[in-house]
Each structure stands twice: as C-alpha cells, then as structure tokens.
MMTF fields as JSON, N, C-alpha, C and O atoms, coordinates in Angstrom:
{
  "mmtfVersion": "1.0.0",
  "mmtfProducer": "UNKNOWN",
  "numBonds": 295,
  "numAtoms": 296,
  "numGroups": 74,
  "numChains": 1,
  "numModels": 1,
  "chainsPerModel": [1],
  "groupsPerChain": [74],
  "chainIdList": ["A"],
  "bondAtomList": [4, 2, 8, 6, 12, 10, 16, 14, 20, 18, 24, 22, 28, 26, 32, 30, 36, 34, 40, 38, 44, 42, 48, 46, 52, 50, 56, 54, 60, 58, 64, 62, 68, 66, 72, 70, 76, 74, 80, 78, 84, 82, 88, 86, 92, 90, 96, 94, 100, 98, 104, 102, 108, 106, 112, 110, 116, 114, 120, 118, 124, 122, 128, 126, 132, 130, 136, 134, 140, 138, 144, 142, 148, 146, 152, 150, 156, 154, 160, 158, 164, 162, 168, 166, 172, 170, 176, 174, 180, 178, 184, 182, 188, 186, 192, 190, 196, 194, 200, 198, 204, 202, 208, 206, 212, 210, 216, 214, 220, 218, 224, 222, 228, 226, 232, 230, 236, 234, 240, 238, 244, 242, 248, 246, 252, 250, 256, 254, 260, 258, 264, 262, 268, 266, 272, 270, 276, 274, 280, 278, 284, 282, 288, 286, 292, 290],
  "bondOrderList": [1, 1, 1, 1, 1, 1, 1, 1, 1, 1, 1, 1, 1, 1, 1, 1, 1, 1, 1, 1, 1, 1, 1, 1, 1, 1, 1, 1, 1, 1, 1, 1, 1, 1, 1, 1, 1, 1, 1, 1, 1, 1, 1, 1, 1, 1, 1, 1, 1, 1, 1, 1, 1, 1, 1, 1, 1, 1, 1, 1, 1, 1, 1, 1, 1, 1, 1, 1, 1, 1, 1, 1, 1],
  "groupList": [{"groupName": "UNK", "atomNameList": ["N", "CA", "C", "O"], "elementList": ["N", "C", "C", "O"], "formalChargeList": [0, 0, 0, 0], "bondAtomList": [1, 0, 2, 1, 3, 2], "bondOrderList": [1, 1, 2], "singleLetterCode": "X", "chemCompType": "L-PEPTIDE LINKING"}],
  "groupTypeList": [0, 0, 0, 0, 0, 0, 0, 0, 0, 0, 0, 0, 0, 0, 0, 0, 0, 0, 0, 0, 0, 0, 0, 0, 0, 0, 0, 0, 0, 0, 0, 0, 0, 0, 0, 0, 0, 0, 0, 0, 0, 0, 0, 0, 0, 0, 0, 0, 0, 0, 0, 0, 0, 0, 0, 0, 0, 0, 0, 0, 0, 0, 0, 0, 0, 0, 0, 0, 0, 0, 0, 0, 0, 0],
  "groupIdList": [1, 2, 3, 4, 5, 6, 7, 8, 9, 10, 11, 12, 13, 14, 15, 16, 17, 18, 19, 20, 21, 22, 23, 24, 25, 26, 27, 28, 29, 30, 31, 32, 33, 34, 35, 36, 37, 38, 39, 40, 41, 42, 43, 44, 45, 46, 47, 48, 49, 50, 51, 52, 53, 54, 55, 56, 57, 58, 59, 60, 61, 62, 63, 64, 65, 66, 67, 68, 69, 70, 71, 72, 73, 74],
  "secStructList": [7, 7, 7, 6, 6, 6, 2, 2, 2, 2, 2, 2, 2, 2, 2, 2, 2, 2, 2, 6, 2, 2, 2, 2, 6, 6, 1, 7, 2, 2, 2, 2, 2, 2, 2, 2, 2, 2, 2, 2, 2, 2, 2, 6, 2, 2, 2, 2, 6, 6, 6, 1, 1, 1, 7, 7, 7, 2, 2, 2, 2, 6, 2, 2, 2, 2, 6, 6, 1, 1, 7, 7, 7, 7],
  "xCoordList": [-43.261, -44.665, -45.165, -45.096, -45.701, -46.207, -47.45, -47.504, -48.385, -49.45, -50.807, -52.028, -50.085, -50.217, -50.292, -51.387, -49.502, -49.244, -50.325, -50.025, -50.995, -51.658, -53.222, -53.746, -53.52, -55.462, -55.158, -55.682, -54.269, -53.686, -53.319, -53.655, -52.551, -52.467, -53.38, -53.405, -54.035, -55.477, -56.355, -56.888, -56.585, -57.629, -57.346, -58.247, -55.671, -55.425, -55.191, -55.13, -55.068, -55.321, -57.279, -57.608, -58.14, -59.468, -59.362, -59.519, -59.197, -59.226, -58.552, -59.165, -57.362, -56.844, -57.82, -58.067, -58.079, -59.522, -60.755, -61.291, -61.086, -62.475, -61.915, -62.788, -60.904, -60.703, -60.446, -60.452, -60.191, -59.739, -60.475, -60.04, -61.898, -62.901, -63.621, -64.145, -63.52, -64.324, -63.465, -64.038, -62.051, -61.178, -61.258, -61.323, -61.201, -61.361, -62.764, -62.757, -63.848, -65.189, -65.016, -65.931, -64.245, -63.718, -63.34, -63.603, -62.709, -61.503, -61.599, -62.752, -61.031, -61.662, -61.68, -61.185, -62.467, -62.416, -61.294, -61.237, -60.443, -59.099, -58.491, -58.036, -58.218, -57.799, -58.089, -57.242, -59.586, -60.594, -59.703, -58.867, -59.946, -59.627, -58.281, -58.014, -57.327, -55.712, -55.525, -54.872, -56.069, -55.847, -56.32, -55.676, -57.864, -58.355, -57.662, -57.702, -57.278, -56.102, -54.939, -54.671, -54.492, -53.224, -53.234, -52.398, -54.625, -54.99, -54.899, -54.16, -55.661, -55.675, -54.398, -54.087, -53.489, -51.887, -51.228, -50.0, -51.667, -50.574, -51.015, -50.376, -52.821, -53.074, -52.516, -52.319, -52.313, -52.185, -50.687, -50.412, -49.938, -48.392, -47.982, -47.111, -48.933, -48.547, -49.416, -49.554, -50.1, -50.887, -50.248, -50.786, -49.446, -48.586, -47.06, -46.344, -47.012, -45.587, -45.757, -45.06, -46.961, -47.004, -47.628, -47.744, -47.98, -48.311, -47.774, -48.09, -46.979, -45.992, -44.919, -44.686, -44.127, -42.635, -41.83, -41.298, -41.656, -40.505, -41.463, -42.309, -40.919, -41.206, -40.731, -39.531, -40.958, -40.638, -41.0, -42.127, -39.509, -40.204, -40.736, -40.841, -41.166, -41.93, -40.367, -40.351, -39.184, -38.232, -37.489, -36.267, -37.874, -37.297, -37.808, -37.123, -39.72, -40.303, -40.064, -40.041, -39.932, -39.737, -38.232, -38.102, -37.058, -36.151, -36.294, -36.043, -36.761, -36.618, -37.879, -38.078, -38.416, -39.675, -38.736, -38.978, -37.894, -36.759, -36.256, -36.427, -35.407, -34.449, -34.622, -33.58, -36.072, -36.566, -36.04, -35.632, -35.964, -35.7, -34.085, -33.638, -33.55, -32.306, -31.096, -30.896, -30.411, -29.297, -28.452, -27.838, -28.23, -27.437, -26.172, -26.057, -25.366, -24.122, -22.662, -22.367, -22.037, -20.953, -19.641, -18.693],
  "yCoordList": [-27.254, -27.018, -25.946, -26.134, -24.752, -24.081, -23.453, -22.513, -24.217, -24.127, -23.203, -23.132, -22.757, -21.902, -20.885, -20.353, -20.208, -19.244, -19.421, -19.061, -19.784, -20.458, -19.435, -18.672, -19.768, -18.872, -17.713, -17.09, -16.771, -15.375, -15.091, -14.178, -16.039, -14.934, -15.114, -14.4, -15.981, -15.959, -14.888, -14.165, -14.625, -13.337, -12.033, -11.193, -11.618, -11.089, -10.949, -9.766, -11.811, -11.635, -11.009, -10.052, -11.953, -11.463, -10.21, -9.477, -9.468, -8.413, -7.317, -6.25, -7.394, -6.642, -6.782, -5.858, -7.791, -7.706, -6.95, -6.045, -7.356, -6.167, -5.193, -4.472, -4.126, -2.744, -2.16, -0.946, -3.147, -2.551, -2.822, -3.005, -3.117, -3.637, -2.471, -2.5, -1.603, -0.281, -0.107, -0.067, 0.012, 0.696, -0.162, 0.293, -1.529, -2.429, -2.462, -2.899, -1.8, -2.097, -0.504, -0.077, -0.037, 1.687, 1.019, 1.464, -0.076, 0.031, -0.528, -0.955, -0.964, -1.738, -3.246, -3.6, -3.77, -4.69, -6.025, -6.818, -5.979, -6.443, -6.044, -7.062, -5.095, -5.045, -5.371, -5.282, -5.913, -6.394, -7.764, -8.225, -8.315, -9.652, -10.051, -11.217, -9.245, -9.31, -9.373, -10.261, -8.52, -8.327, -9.528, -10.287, -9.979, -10.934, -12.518, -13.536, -12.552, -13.569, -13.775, -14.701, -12.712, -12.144, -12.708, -13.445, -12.103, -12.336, -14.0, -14.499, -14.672, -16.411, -17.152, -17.942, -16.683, -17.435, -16.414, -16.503, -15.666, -15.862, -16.384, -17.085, -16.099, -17.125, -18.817, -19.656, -19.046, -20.365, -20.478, -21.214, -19.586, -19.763, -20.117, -20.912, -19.228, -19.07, -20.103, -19.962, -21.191, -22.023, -23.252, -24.245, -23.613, -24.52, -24.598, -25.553, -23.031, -22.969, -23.609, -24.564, -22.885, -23.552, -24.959, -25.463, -25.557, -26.823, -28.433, -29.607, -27.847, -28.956, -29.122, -28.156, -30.342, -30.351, -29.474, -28.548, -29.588, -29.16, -28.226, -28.727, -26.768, -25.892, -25.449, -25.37, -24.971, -24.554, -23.236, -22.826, -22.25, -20.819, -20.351, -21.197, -18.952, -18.651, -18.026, -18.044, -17.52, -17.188, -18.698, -18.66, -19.562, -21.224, -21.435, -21.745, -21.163, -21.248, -20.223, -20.586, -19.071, -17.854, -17.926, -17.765, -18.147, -18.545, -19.432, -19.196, -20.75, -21.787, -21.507, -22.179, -20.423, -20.044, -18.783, -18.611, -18.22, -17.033, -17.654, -17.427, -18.728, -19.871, -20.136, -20.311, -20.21, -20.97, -19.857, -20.415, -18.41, -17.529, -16.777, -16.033, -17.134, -16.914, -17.626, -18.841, -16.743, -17.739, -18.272, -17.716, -19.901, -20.947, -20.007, -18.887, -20.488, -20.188, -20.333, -21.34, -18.923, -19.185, -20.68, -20.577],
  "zCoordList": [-53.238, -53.456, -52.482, -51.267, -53.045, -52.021, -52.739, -53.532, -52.25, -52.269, -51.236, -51.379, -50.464, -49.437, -50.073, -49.89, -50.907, -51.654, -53.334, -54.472, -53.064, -54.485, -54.373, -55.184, -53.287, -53.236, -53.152, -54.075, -52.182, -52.482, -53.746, -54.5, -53.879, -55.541, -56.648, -57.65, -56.443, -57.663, -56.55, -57.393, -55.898, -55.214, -55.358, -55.354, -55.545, -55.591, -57.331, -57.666, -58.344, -59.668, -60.09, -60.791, -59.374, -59.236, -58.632, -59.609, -57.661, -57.366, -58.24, -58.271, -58.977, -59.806, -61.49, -62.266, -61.585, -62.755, -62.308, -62.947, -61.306, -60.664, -60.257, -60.741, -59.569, -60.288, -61.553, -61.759, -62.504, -63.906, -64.388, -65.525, -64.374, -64.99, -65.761, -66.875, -65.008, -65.563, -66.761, -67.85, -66.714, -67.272, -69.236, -70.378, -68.615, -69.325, -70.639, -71.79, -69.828, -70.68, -71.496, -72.201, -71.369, -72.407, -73.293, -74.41, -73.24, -74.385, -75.378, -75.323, -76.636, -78.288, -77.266, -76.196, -78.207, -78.039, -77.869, -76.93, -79.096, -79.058, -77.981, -77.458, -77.334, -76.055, -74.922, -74.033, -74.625, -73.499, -73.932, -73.155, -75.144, -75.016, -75.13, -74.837, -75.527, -75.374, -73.511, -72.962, -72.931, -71.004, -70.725, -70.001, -71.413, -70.218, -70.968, -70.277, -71.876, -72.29, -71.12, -70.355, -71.311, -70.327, -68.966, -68.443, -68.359, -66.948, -66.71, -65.861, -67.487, -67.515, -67.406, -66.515, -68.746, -68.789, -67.521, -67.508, -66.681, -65.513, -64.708, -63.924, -64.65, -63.357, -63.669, -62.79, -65.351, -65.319, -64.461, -63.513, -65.079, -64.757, -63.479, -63.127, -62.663, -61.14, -60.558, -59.342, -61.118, -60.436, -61.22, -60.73, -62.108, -62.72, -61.581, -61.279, -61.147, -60.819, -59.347, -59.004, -58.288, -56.814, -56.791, -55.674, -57.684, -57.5, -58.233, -58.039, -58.984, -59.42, -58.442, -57.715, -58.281, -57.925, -58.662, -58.05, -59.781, -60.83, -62.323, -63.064, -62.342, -62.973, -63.905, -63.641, -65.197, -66.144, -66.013, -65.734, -66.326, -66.325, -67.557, -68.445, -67.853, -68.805, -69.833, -71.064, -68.951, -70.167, -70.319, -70.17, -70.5, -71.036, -72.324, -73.299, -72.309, -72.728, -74.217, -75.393, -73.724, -74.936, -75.448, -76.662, -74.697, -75.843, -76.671, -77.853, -76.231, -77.15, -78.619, -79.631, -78.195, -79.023, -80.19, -81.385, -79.527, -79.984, -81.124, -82.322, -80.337, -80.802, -82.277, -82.907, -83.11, -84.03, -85.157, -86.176, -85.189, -85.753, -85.756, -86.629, -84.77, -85.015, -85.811, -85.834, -86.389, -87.5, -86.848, -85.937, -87.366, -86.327, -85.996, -86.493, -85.235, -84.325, -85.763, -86.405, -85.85, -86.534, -86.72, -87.498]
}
C-alpha cells in the first residue's frame, strides 16, 4: 500500500488538466469529453492501484477484453 504516493499523483493529474485546459476548450467537443473521460479512469487506476493490497493491472483487464474476439487456439 502506498498511499503516500496517492495525493501527488492526483495534484499532479489536476495540474496537468489546468495547463491543458486552454488547449482543451479549442477542441470539438467529443474530444473535451474523450480527455476528460481519460483523465478520471487514470486517476481511478492510480488511486485503485495505491490503495488496495492486491491490484489488477489495466493490460489483465484489456486482454481478457481482446480475448472475447480472438479465434480459439488450434
């Protein structure tokens, strides 16, 4: 558990949203809300990952998501 490491990197996720903010209010819309989607599931990731015992990474998650589309094993 390292939780120590938990308020830095959400300040430092807030701080990387308030410089790109400008950049952000240019752009279509679908793209404001594709980033600030984005921004949430890592802060979730990285605040799931320092505060549980035991973690699931995000490529566990996307093979077994892969998995559903590939043709079974010869």
């Amino acid at each position: 558990m390292n939780k120590v490491f938990l308020l830095p990197l959400v300040l430092v996720m807030l701080f990387m949203y308030l410089i790109e903010r400008k950049s952000l209010k240019a752009a279509p819309a679908v793209n404001r809300w594709v980033s600030r989607v984005l921004y949430v599931i890592s802060m979730g990731i990285w605040i799931y990952g320092t505060s549980t015992k035991s973690s699931v990474y995000a490529a566990t998650w996307l093979s077994r998501f892969i998995d559903m589309w590939l043709p079974p094993a010869l």
